[in-house]
C-alpha positions as CSV (number, residue, x, y, z in Angstrom):
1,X,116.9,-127.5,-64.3
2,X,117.4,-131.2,-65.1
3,X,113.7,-131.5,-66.4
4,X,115.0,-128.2,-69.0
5,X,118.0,-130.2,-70.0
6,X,116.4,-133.6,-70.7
7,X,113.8,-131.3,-73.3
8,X,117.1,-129.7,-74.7
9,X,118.8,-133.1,-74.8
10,X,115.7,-134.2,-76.7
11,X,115.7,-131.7,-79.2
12,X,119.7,-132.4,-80.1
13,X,120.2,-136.2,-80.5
14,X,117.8,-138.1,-78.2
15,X,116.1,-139.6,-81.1
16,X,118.9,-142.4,-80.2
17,X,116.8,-143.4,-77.0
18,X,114.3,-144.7,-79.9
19,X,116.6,-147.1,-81.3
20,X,116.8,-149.7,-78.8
21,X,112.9,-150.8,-80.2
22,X,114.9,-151.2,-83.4
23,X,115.6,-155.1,-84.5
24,X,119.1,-155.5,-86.8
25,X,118.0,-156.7,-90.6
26,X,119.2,-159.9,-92.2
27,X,122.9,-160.1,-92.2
28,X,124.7,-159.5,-96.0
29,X,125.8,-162.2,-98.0
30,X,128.3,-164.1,-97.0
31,X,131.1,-163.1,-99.4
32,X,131.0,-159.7,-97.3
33,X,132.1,-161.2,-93.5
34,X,135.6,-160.7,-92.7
35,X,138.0,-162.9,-90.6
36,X,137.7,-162.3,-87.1
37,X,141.7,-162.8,-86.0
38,X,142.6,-160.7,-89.0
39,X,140.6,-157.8,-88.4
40,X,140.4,-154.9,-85.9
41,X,137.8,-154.9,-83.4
42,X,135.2,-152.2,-83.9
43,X,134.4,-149.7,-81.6
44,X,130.7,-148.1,-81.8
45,X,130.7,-144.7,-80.3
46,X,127.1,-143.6,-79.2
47,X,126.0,-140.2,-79.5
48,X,124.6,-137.6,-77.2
49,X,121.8,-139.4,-74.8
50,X,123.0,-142.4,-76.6
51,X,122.5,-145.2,-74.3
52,X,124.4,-148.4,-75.7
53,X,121.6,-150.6,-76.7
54,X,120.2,-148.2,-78.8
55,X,123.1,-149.1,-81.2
56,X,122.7,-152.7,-81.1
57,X,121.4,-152.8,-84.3
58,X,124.7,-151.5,-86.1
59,X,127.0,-153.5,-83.5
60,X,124.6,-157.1,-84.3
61,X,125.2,-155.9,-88.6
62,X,128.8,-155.4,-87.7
63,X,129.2,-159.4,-85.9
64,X,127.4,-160.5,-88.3
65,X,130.6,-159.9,-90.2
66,X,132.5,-161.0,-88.5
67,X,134.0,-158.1,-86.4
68,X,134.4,-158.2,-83.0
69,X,132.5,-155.2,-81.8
70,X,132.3,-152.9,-78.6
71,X,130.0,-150.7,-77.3
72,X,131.2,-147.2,-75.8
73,X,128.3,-145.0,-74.1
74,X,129.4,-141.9,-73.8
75,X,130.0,-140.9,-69.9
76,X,127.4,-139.2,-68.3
77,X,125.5,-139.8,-71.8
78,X,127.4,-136.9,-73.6
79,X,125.8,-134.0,-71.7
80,X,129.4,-132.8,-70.4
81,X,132.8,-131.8,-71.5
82,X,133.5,-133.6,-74.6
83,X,137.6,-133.2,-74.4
84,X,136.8,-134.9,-71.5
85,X,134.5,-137.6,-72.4
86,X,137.6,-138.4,-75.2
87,X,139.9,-139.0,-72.1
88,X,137.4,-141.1,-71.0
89,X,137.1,-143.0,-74.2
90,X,141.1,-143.0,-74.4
91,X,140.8,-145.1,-71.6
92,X,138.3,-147.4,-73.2
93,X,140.1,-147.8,-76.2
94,X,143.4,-149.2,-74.2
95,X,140.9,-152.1,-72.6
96,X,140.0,-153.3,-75.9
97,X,143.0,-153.6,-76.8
98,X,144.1,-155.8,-73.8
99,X,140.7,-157.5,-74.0
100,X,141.5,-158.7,-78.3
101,X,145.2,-158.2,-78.4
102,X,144.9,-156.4,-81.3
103,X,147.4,-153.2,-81.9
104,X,144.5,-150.8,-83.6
105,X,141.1,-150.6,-83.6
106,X,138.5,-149.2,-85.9
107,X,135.8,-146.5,-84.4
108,X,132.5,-146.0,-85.9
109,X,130.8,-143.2,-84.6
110,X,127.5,-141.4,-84.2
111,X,126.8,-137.9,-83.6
112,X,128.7,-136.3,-80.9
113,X,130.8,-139.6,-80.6
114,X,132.7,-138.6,-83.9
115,X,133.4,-135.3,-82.1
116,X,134.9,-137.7,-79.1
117,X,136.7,-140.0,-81.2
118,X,138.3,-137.3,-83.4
119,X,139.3,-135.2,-80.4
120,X,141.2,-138.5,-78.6
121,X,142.8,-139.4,-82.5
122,X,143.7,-135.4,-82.8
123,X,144.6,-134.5,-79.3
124,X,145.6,-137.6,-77.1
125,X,147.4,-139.0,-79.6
126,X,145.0,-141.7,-80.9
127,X,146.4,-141.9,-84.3
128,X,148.7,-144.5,-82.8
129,X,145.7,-146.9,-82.1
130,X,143.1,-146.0,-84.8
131,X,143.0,-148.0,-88.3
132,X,140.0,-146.2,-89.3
133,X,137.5,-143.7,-88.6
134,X,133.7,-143.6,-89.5
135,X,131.5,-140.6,-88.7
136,X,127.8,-141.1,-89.2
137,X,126.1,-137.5,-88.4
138,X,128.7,-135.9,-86.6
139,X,128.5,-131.8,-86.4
140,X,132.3,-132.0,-87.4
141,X,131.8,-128.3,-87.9
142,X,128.8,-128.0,-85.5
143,X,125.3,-127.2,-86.0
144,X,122.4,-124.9,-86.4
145,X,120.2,-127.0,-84.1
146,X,122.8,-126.3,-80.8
147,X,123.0,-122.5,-81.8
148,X,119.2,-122.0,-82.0
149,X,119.0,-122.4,-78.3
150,X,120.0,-119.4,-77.2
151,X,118.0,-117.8,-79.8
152,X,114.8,-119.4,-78.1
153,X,115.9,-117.4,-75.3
154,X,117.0,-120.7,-73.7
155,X,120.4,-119.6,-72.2
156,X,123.3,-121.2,-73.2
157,X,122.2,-124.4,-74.2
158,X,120.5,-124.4,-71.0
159,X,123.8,-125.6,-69.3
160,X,124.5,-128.5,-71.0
161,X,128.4,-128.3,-72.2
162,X,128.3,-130.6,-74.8
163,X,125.3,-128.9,-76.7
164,X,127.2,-125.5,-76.3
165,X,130.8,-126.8,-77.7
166,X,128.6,-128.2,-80.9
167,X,127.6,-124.6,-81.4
168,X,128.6,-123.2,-84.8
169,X,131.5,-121.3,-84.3
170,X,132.3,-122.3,-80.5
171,X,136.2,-122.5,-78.7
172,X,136.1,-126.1,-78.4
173,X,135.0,-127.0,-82.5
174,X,138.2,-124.2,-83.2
175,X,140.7,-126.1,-81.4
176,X,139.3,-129.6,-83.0
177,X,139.4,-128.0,-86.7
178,X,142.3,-125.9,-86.3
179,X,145.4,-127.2,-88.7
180,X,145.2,-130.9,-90.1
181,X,141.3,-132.8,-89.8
182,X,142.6,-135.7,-90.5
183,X,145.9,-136.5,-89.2
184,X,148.2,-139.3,-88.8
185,X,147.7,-142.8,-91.2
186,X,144.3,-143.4,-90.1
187,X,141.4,-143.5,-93.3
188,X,138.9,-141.3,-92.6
189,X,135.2,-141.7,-93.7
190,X,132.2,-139.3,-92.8
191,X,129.0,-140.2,-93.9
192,X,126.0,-137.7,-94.0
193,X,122.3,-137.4,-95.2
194,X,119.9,-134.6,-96.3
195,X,117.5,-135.6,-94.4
196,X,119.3,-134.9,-91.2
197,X,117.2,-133.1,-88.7
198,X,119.7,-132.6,-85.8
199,X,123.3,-131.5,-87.7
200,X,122.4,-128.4,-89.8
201,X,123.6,-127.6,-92.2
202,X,124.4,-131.4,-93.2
203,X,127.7,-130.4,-95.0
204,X,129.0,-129.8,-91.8
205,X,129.1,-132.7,-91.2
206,X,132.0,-133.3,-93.3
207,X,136.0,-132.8,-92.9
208,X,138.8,-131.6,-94.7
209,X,142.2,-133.1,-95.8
210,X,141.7,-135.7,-97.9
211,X,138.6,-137.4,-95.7
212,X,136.4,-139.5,-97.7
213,X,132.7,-137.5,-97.4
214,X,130.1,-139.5,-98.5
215,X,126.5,-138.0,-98.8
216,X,124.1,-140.8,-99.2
217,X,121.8,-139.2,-101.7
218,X,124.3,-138.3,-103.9
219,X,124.1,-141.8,-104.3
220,X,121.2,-142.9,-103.8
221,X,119.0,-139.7,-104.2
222,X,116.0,-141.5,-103.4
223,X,116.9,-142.9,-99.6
224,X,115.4,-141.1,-96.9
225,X,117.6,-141.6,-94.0
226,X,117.6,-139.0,-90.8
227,X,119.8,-138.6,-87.9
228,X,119.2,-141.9,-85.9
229,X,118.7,-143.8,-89.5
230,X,122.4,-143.1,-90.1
231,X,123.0,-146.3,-87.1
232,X,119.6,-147.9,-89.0
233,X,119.6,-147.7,-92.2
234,X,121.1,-150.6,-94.6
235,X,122.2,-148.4,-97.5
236,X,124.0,-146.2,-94.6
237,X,125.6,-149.5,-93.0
238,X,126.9,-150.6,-96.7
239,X,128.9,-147.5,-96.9
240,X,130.5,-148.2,-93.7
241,X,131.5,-151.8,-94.3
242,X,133.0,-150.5,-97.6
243,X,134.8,-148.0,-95.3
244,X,136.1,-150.7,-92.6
245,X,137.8,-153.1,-95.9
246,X,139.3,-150.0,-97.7
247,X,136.6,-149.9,-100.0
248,X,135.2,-147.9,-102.6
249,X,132.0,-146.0,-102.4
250,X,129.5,-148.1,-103.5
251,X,126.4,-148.0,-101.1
252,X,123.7,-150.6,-101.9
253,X,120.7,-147.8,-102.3
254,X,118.1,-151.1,-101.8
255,X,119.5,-152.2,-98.7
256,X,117.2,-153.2,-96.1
């Protein structure tokens, strides 16, 4: 059963795994770095087998301006409850906050992790402690890839709870998208790609209520960028250090 789950795993988001043989680019110019003391910390939020150093890359991009930046692997990598894995990260959230001192915190988040971070800001009251919010790939409205499972003849996801609350149309994306997607005073940002071979179809990846969606090639219709690019890619990154300043969208389509 656990060999069946790590090859279901695999086909959903463990592309991440990869990333840890990725190195972080040069850093932008220098006009771009923010003041440490008078900006949030940033929380990276892996995704679904998402062990933390495979989003080093993004976190070293991210110091390199100056943020202070954190880590969160998912507990138990994402393969369970995901209401509970955003207890879990409710919990996290409160330590960084004792750790800086700071009174919010901004969340960038990959994958599943945006489904964590928006269930903590929509259901545990998070709004209170989140300046901003940055999707990158996030099923928001879940996926093909999750559904097709069962059609393999697979089961349910084979068991793994995460994979079946990401289906299209499951009980646990209903309660997350019932009402407001985007409440309280936190600036929402989801960013999405074409190319995305795990979140299917890639505009569900997006949110409602006034949520800034950002499709990459809409920009930049040239840049290839799939599912673990979105914590890669430089043209992806610019879009979220636009988002963490307030920013407009203006993604750098040469960015390395």
């Amino acid at each position: 059963m656990l060999l069946r789950k790590t090859v279901l795993v695999l086909s959903l988001a463990t592309a991440a795994l990869l990333a840890s043989a990725g190195t972080a680019t040069a850093a932008p110019a220098a006009s771009a770095t923010v003041s440490a003391a008078a900006a949030n910390p940033v929380i990276v939020v892996g995704g679904l087998s998402g062990v933390a150093v495979a989003y080093e890359p993004i976190a070293a991009r991210l110091r390199a301006d100056g943020y202070r930046t954190f880590i969160y692997q998912l507990p138990g990598l994402g393969l369970g409850d995901i209401p509970a894995s955003a207890r879990a990260f409710a919990g996290y959230v409160e330590q960084v906050r004792a750790t800086t001192g700071a009174t919010t915190v901004d969340v960038v988040a990959h994958s599943e992790g945006g489904l964590v971070s928006r269930y903590y800001l929509k259901r545990l009251g998070g709004t209170a402690t989140v300046g901003r919010y940055v999707s990158l790939g996030t099923p928001q409205y879940g996926t093909y890839v999750a559904n097709i499972v069962s059609f393999l003849g697979l089961g349910s996801c084979a068991g793994v709870v995460a994979c079946q609350q990401m289906t299209i149309g499951s009980a646990f994306l209903a309660d997350l998208n019932a009402g407001d997607d985007t409440p309280g005073s936190v600036r929402y940002t989801t960013i999405r790609t074409l190319q995305d071979e795990l979140v299917r179809p890639t505009g569900n990846a997006a949110v409602n209520d006034g949520a800034t969606n950002v499709l990459i090639q809409s920009y930049c219709p040239l840049r290839v960028v799939g599912h673990l690019g979105l914590v890669l890619d430089g043209t992806a990154y610019t879009i979220v250090r636009g988002a963490l300043v307030d920013g407009p969208v203006r993604p750098n389509c040469l960015a390395v």
